[in-house]
N, C-alpha and C positions, 0 to 999 in steps of 0.2 A: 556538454551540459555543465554549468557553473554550477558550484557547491553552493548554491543556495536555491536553485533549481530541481532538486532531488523531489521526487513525486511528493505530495501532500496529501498523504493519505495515512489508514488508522495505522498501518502496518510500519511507517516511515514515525510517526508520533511514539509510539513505545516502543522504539530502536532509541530516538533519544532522548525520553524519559531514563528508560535504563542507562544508556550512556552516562547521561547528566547526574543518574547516582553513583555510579561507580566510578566516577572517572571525571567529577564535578570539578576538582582542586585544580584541572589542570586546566591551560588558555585555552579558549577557543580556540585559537589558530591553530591547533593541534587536535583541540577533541575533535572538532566534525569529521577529518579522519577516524577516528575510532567509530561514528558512527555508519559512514560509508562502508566500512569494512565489512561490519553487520550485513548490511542493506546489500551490498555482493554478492554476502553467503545467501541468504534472503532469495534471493535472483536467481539463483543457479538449479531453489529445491523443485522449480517448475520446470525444468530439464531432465527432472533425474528417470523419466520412463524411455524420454528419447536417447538418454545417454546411456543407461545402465543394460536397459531392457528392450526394447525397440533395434538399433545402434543403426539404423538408415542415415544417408548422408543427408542433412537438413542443413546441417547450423551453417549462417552466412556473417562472418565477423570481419566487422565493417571500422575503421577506426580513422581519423583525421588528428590526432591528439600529436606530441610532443613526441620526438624521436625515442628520448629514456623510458618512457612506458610504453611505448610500443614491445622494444627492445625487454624489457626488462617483466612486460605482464601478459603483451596483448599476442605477441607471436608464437612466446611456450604454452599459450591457452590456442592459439589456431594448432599447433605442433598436436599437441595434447589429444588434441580432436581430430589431424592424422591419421595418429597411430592407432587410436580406437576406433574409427571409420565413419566417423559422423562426420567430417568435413565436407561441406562441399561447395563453398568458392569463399575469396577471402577480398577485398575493398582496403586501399590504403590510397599513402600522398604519395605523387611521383616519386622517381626514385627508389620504391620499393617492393619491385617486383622477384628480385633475387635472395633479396632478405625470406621471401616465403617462398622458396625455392621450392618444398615439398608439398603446395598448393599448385593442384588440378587447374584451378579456373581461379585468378588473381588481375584484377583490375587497379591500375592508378585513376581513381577519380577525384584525387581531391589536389589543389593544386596548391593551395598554403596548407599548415599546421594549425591550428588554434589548442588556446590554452581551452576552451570551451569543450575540446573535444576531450581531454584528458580523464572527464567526467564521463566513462562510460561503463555506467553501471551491470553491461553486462557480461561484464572481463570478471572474474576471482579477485580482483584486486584494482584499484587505481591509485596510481600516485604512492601514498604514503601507509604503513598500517602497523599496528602491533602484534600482528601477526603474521608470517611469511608464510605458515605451513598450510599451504593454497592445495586441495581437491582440484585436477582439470588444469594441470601444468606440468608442464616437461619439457624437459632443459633442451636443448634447441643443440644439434650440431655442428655447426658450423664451421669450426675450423676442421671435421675432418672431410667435410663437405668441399670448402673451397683452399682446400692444401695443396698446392702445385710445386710443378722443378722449375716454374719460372723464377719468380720471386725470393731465390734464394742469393744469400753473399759470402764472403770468403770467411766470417766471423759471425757470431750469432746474433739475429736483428734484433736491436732493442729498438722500440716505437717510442717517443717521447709526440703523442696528441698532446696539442695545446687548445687553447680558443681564446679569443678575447671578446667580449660578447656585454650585451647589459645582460643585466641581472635584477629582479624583480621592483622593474621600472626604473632600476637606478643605472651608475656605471658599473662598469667592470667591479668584481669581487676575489675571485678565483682565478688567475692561469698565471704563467709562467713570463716574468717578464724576461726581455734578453739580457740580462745581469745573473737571473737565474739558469737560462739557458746555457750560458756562457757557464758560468760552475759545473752545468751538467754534464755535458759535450768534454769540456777539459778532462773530467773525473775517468768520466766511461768511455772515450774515444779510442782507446788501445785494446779494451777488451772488447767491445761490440761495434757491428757496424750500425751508426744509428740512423736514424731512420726519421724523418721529422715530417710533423702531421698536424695543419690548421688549413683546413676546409676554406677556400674562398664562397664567397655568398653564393656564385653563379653556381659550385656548384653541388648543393643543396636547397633541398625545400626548405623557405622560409617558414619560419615561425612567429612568435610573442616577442621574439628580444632580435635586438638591431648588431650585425657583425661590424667592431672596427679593426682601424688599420693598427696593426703594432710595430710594422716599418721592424720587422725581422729575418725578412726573406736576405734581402739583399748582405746584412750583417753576417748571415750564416756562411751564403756563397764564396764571401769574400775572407773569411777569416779560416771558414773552416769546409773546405770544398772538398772532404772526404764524407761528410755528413750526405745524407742521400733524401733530397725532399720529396718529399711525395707527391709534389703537383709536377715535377721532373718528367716521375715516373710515369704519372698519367698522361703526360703530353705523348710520350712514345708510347704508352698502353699496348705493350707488348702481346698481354692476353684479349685484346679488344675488348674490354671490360665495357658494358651497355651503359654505363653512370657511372658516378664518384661512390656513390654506394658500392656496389659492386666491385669496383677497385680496391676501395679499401680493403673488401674484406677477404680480396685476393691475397693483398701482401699482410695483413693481421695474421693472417690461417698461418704463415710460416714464420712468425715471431712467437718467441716465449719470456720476453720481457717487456712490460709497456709500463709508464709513466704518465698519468695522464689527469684530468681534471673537472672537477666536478659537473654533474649533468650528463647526455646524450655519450660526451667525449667521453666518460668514462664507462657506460654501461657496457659500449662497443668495446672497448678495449677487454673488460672481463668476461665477453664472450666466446674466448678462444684460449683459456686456460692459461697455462704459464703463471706470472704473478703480474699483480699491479698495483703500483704505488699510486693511492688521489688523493691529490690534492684539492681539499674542501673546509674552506675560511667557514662558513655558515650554513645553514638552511633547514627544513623540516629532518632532512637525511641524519642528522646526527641526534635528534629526541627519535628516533623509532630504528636507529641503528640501524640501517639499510645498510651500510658500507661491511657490518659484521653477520647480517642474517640472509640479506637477499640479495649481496653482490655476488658472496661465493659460489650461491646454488644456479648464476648463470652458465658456468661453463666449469666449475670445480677448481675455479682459478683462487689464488693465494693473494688476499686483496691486504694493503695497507695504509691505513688513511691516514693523512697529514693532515692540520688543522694549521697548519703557517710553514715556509722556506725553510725553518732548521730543520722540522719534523720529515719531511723530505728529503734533508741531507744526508741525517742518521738511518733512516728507511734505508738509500743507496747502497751507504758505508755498510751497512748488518746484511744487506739479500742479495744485493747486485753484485759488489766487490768483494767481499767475505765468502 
């Protein structure tokens, strides 16, 4: 559902009436979030017999939206609903049948992502908001879910996810070119085994924005063939991991240091505790403070955001090496 799509109705009009007074001074590209937020809570108070009082397994939470709120809204409100016992089947995009590992009856029917779908009003939350402290969410466990003795190395695994990706319609914004790479790998290579992570298109479900080449595999192999790529790993897939999904979150579960980059690539990375450094040049995340209020309550991981390459460096120097 597109944010200009939200029902039109009285109930939708004095959400942003109010909005529009209290919270007029600021751009639209940011208020209609604060009205969504409303309109969530809104959603939810016709629930509260089936949830509170009733607690029969009804609810069927269906989502086709963008990896990060999936991750980050859509699966600790399926979790949520778990553990209070109203769940009873869950709807995503391929790919993510392992992600809701704790759902009964979980279907892949959607076969791309749409930015369309991010709009689903009847999550606790979408996308963006000024408020995190979400009713009908719980933190998802993941890594002690997918913790194994395979995935482990002689040193402690640091993940450095990258992505090179567009970004809202444009080019690239945010990741880690191999100049940066290179300073990283140099810095940390004695103390951790690292661990290097940029998804090819195949495979993952597509989305809104188009994957390029950043011509850094071959760079890595060749200079620094201690470094351990991730698509290596998956080729042997030791644990017969059913997707890349899955794989990932095999070897995330046994790392406590990730580095990683604004979007989906970072949501995942803060799902498994430990700390993480993102790196994020722009976006709505930084006026509603996501990086400080709703990355850490994914897994109680130790989040540290960079806004450019130094802020990153100094990150490293204070948490990783120190």
């Amino acid at each position: 559902m597109e944010k200009d799509k939200i029902p039109n109705n009285i109930i939708t009009k004095l959400i942003s009436f109010y909005v529009r007074l209290k919270f007029g001074k600021l751009h639209w590209d940011v208020r209609y979030f604060y009205r969504d937020t409303y309109y969530c809570q809104f959603v939810q108070l016709k629930y509260i017999f089936k949830d509170y009082f009733f607690k029969k397994k009804y609810k069927v939470i269906s989502f086709d939206g963008e990896f990060a709120p999936e991750l980050e809204f859509v699966i600790p409100f399926a979790y949520w609903h778990y553990k209070n016992g109203t769940l009873l089947r869950t709807e995503g995009a391929k790919f993510t049948k392992e992600m809701y590992f704790f759902s009964e009856q979980h279907s892949e029917v959607y076969d791309v992502r749409t930015n369309e779908g991010n709009y689903n009003y009847e999550t606790p939350r979408i996308l963006y908001s000024h408020n995190y402290d979400m009713k009908k969410w719980e933190k998802v466990p993941f890594k002690a879910h997918f913790k194994n003795d395979v995935y482990v190395f002689d040193k402690p695994a640091l993940v450095i996810a990258n992505r090179y990706n567009t970004e809202w319609e444009g080019p690239p914004i945010s990741f880690y070119s191999i100049e940066m790479l290179e300073y990283m790998i140099e810095k940390l290579k004695d103390k951790y085994t690292i661990v290097y992570n940029r998804p090819r298109p195949q495979n993952i479900t597509s989305d809104t924005s188009d994957v390029s080449e950043l011509n850094e595999y071959d760079f890595i192999r060749e200079k620094y063939p201690e470094v351990v790529l991730m698509e290596d790993l998956f080729d042997e897939n030791k644990m017969n991991a059913n997707n890349y999904n899955h794989f990932q979150m095999l070897v995330y579960a046994n790392a406590s240091k990730f580095i990683s980059i604004h979007g989906g690539t970072a949501a995942l990375a803060s799902c498994f505790e430990g700390s993480n450094i993102i790196l994020s040049k722009q976006g709505p995340e930084h006026h509603f403070g996501c990086f400080q209020k709703l990355f850490p309550k994914l897994s109680g991981a130790k989040i540290y955001h960079a806004k450019n390459n130094e802020e990153v460096k100094k990150f490293i120097d204070d948490h990783y090496l120190n």
